[in-house]
C-alpha positions in Angstrom: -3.0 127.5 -125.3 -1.8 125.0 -128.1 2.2 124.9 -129.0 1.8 125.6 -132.5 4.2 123.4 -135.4 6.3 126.0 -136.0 7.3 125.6 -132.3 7.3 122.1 -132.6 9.2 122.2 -136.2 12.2 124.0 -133.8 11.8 120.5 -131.6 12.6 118.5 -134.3 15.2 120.2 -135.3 17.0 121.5 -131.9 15.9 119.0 -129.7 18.1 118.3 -126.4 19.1 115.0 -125.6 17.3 115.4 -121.5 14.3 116.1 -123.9 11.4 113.1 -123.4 10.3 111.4 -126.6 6.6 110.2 -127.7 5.8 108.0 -130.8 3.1 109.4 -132.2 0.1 106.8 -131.6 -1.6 107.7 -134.4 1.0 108.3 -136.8 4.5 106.3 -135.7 6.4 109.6 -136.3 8.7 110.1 -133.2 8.6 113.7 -131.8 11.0 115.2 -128.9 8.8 117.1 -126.0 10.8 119.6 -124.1 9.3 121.8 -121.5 6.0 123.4 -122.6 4.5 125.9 -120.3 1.3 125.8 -118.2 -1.7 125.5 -120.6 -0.1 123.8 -123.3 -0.3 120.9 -125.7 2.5 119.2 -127.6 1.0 118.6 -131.1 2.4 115.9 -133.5 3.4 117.8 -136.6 2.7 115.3 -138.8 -1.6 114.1 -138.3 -1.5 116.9 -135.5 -2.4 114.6 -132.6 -2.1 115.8 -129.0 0.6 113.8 -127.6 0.7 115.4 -124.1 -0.5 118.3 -121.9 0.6 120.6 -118.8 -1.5 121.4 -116.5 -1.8 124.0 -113.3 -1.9 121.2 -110.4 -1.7 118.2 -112.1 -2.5 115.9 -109.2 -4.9 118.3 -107.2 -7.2 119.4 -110.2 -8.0 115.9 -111.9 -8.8 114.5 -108.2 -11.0 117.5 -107.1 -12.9 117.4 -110.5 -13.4 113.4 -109.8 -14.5 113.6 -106.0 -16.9 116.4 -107.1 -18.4 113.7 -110.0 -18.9 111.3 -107.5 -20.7 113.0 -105.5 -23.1 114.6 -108.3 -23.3 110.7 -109.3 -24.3 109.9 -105.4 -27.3 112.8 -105.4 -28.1 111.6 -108.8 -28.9 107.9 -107.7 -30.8 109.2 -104.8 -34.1 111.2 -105.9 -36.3 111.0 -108.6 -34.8 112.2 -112.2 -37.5 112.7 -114.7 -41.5 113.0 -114.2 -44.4 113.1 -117.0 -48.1 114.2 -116.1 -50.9 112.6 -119.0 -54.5 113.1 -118.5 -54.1 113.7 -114.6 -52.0 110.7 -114.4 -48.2 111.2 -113.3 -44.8 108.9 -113.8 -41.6 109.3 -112.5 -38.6 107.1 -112.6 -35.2 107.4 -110.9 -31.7 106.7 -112.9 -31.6 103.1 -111.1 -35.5 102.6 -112.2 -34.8 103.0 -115.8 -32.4 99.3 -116.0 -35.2 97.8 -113.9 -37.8 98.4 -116.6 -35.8 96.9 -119.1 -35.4 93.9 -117.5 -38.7 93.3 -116.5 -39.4 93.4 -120.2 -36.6 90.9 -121.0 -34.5 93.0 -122.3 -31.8 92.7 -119.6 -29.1 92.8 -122.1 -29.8 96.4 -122.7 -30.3 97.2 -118.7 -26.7 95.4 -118.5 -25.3 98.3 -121.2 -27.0 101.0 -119.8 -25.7 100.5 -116.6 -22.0 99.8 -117.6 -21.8 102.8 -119.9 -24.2 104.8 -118.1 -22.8 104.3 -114.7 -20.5 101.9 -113.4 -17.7 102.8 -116.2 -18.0 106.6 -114.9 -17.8 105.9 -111.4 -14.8 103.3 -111.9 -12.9 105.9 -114.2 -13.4 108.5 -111.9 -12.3 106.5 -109.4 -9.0 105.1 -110.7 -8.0 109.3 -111.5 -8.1 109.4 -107.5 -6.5 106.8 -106.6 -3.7 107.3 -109.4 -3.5 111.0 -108.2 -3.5 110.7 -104.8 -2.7 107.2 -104.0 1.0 107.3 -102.9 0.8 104.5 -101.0 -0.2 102.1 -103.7 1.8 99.8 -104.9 3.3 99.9 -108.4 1.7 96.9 -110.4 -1.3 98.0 -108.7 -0.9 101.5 -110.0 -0.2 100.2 -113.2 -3.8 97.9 -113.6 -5.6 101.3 -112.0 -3.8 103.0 -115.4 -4.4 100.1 -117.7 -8.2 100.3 -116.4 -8.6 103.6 -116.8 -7.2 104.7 -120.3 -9.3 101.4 -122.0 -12.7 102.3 -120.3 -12.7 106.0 -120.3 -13.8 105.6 -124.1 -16.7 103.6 -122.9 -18.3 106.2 -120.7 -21.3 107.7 -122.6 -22.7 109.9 -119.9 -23.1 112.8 -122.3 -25.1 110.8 -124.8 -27.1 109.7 -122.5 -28.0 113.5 -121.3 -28.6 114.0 -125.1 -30.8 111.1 -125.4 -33.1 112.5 -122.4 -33.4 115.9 -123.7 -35.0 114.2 -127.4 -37.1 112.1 -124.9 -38.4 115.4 -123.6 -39.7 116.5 -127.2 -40.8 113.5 -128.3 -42.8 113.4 -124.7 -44.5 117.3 -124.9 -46.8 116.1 -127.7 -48.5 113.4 -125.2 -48.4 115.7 -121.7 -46.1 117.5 -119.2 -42.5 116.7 -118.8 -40.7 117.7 -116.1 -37.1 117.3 -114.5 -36.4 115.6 -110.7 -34.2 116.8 -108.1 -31.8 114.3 -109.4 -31.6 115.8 -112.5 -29.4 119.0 -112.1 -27.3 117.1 -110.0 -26.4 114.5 -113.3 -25.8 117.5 -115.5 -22.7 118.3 -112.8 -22.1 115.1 -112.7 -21.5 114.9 -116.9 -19.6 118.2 -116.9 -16.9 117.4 -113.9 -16.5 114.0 -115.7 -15.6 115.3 -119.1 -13.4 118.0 -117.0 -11.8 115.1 -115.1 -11.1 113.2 -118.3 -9.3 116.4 -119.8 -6.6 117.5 -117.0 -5.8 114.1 -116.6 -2.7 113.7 -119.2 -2.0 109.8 -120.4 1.8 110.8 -120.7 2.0 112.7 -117.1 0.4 109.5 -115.2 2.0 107.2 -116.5 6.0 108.8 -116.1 5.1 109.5 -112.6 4.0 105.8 -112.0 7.0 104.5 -113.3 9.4 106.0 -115.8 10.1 104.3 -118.9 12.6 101.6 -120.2 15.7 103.7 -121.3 16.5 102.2 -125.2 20.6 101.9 -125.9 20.2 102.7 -129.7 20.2 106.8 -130.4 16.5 107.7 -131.8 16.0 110.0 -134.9 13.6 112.4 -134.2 10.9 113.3 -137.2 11.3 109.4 -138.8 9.2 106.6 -138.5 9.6 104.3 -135.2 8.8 101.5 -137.6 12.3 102.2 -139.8 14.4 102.8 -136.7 13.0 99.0 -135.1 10.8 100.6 -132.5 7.5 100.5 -131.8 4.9 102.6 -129.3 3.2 100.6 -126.3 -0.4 100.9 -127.2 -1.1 100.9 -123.2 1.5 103.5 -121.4 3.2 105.4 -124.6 7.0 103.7 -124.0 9.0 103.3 -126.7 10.4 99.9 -126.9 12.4 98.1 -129.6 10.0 96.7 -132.3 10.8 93.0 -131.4 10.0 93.3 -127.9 6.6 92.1 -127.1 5.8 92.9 -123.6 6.1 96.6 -122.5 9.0 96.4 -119.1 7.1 99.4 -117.8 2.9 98.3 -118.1 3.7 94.7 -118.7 1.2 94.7 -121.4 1.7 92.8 -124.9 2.1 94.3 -128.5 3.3 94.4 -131.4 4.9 97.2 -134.3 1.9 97.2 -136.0 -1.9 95.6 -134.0 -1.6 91.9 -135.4 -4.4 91.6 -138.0 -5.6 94.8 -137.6 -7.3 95.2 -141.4 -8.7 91.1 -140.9 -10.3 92.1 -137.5 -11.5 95.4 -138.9 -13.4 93.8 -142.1 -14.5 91.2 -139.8 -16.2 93.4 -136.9 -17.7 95.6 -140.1 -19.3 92.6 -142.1 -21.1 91.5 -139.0 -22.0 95.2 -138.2 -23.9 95.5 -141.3 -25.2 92.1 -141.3 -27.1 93.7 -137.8 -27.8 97.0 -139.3 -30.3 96.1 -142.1 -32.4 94.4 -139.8 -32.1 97.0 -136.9 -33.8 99.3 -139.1 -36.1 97.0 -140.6 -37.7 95.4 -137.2 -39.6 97.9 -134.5 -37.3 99.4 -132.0 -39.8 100.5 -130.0 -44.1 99.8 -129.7 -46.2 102.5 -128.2 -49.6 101.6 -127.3 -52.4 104.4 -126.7 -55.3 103.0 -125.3 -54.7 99.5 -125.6 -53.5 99.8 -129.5 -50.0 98.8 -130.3 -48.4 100.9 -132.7 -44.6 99.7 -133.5 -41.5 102.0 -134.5 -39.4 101.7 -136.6 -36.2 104.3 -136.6 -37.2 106.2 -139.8 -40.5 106.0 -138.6 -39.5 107.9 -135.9 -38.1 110.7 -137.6 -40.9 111.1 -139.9 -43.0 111.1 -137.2 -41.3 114.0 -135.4 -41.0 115.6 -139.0 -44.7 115.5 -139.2 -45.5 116.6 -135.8 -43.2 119.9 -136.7 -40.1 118.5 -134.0 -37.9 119.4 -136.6 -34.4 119.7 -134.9 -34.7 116.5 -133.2 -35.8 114.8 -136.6 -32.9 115.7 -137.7 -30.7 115.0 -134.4 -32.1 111.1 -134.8 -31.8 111.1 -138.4 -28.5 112.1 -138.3 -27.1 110.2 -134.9 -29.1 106.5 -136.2 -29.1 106.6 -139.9 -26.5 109.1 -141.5 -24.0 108.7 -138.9 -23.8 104.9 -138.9 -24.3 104.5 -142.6 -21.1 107.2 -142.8 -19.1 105.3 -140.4 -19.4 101.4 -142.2 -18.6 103.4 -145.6 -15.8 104.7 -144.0 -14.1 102.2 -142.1 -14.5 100.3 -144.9 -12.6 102.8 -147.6 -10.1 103.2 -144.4 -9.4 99.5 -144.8 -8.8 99.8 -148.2 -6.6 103.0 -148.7 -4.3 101.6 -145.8 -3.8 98.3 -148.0 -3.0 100.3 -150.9 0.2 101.2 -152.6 -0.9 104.4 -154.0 -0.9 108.1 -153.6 -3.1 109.4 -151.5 -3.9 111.9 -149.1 -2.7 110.8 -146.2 -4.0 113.8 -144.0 -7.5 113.6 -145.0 -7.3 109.9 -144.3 -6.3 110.6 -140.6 -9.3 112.9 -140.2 -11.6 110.9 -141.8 -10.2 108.4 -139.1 -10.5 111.0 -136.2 -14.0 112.2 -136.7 -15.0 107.6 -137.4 -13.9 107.3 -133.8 -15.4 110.5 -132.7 -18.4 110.6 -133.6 -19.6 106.8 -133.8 -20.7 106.2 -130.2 -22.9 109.0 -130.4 -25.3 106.5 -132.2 -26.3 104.9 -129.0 -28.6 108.0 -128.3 -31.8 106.6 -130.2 -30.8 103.7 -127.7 -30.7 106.1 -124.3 -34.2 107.5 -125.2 -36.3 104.2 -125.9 -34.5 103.5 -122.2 -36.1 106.6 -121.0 -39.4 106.4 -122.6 -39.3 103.0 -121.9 -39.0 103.7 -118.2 -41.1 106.8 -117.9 -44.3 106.3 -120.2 -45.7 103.5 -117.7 -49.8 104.3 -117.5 -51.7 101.5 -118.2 -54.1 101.2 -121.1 -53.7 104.8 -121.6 -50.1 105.4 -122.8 -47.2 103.0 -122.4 -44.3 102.5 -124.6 -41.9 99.2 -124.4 -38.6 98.5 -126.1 -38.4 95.8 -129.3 -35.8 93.7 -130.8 -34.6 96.3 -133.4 -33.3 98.6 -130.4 -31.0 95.6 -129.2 -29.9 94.9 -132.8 -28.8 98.8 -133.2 -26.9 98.9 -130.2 -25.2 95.6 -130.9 -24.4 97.8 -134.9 -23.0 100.7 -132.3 -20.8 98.7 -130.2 -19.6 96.9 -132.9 -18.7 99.7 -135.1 -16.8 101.0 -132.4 -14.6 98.1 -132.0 -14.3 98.3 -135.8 -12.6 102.1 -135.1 -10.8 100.8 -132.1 -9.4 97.8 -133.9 -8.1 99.7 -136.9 -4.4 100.5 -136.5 -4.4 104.4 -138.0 -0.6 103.9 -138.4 -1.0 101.7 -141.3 -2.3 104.9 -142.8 1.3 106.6 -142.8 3.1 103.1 -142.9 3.1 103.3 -147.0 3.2 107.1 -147.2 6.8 107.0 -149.2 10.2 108.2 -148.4 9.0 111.7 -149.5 6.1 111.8 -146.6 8.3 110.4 -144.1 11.1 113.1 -144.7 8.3 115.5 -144.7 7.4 116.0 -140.8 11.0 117.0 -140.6 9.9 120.5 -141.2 6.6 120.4 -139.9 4.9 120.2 -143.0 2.7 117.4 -144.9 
């Protein structure tokens, strides 16, 4: 259940002084958090960012939820994941197979990210929730590099694309024979679902006060203004509020500043070189099928319109949208998000933020056209008859991907609000934009 603003409007204005305080990561505006009941999430008032949540057993349920994905990740490395039958000929491939293809075609860079994104990053987050969780016996500074470790990578973990990326495999694969799941299959399904579970009743704000609470500030805060005009800033690692000039966090140890240093400069500068990639990523091949000895290259909008033709229409539209519309979208707006936060104007502040919520969102999701030349790449292995190998345009994408994200990730969303006006910063007082 959510904690609606007109409850947190009544924080703002009646907040006790026992009450913990958050700066709003993505907004700067500082917001008092008293006790909220099982089930609920503290909501900024102003971009409506959840700032922290309660859950029933916070220790036990994040743990059980990671031991059970580890598990489904240890049956899911163990047996075959994915079979095809052409012609009386039969593949399969096993989740550890599919990074051993790629390198034998030279392509280990792409193995390398599959494997870190696919796997290892999983399997390290999961673990780091049990040992923060459970791990009483660890010492602090190591608690707080497990934390550190955790909250930077869990962003990184694209086990659900991946899942997408094998179902469109499947339909682009029934035109050519019988496709079949493995016993590992089911097994990775769980695995995906307790992850994303694991991820969600673990609370940033709840691990990190019980690892250590944070540095108590001497100067009296003002609830619903800026940190930036009281002199404080937000660690962008465990959430502490620290006097703006203070550079390393006393609680996480980790370095910032007010405002990211050359956020708008790093941003331009990731995006430039993003779509310097992109025009040739979907210009060159991404992937060349060959059918009885004839090589026939791919292109990405080749793709669609082939699945367009052969009547695959969803899925034409699922790589249409995920490869070209989304990253097209996402380079447009980073770019007008750089611009609008460098601006003294008017503008719409809110619908900036969102634009900024659904960039960061939904951008990753690209990587799926990559996840399914990995599979096809890994299952489609019959000789003369039907084989299908990845090109240099899939490596180029995902290098437009990854570099898009840290376009998103390097973008401070506070400079947004930062030139909002007196009028916009009295605003939140009330709840109200």
């Amino acid at each position: 259940m959510l904690l609606h603003v007109p409850q947190l409007r009544s924080w703002l204005v009646c907040s006790h002084v026992h009450d913990p305080h958050i700066l709003c990561p993505q907004c700067d505006l500082l917001v008092a958090i008293p006790d909220i009941a099982i089930g609920q999430k503290a909501k900024c008032p102003r971009c409506h960012t959840t700032l922290t949540s309660r859950w029933k057993e916070p220790r036990r349920r994040p743990v059980g939820y990671a031991i059970s994905a580890l598990f489904m990740l240890l049956l899911a490395n163990l047996f075959p994941f994915v079979n095809m039958n052409v012609a009386g000929l039969s593949s399969e491939v096993t989740l550890v197979q599919i990074p051993q293809v790629l390198v034998s075609e030279d392509y280990a860079s792409m193995a390398s990210l599959f494997m870190i994104v696919v796997q290892l990053l999983p399997a390290v987050c999961m673990l780091s929730i049990i040992l923060l969780c459970y791990g009483n016996k660890i010492p602090v500074h190591w608690k707080v590099s497990i934390a550190r470790t955790l909250f930077r990578l869990k962003s990184w973990c694209m086990v659900e694309i991946f899942l997408a990326g094998v179902l469109v495999s499947f339909v682009k694969l029934m035109a050519y024979g019988d496709v079949g799941i493995g016993t590992s299959f089911i097994p990775y399904v769980l695995f995906c679902l307790l992850q994303l579970r694991a991820f969600q009743c673990t609370d940033r704000f709840w691990v990190w006060e019980h690892i250590e609470p944070a540095p108590e500030l001497v100067q009296p805060l003002r609830v619903g203004e800026s940190g930036l005009r009281q002199g404080l800033r937000s660690c962008h690692c465990c959430m502490a509020i620290l006097p703006a000039e203070q550079e390393v966090c006393g609680r996480c140890k980790s370095k910032g500043h007010a405002r990211r240093k050359n956020s708008l400069q790093w941003t331009m500068a990731l995006l430039v070189t993003s779509i310097l990639l992109y025009l040739p990523a979907n210009m060159l091949p991404i992937m060349i099928t060959q059918v009885l000895g004839n090589p026939m290259p791919s292109t990405i909008m080749a793709g669609v319109v082939l699945l367009w033709s052969d009547g695959s229409y969803p899925v034409a539209m699922v790589i249409f949208i995920a490869s070209i519309m989304v990253p097209t979208l996402k380079m447009i707006a980073i770019a007008w998000l750089c611009w609008d936060a460098n601006s003294n104007k008017q503008i719409d502040r809110e619908r900036l933020h969102v634009i900024y919520e659904v960039v960061e969102f939904v951008g990753r999701w690209s990587m799926i056209d990559v996840f399914v030349i990995a599979v096809l790449s890994a299952l489609v292995r019959m000789g003369q008859l039907m084989s299908i190998y990845p090109d240099i345009g899939a490596l180029l994408f995902a290098g437009v991907v990854i570099l898009t994200m840290f376009a998103a990730m390097t973008f401070d969303p506070r400079l947004i609000w930062d030139r909002a006006g007196m009028k916009s910063a009295k605003e939140p007082q009330d709840g109200r934009k």
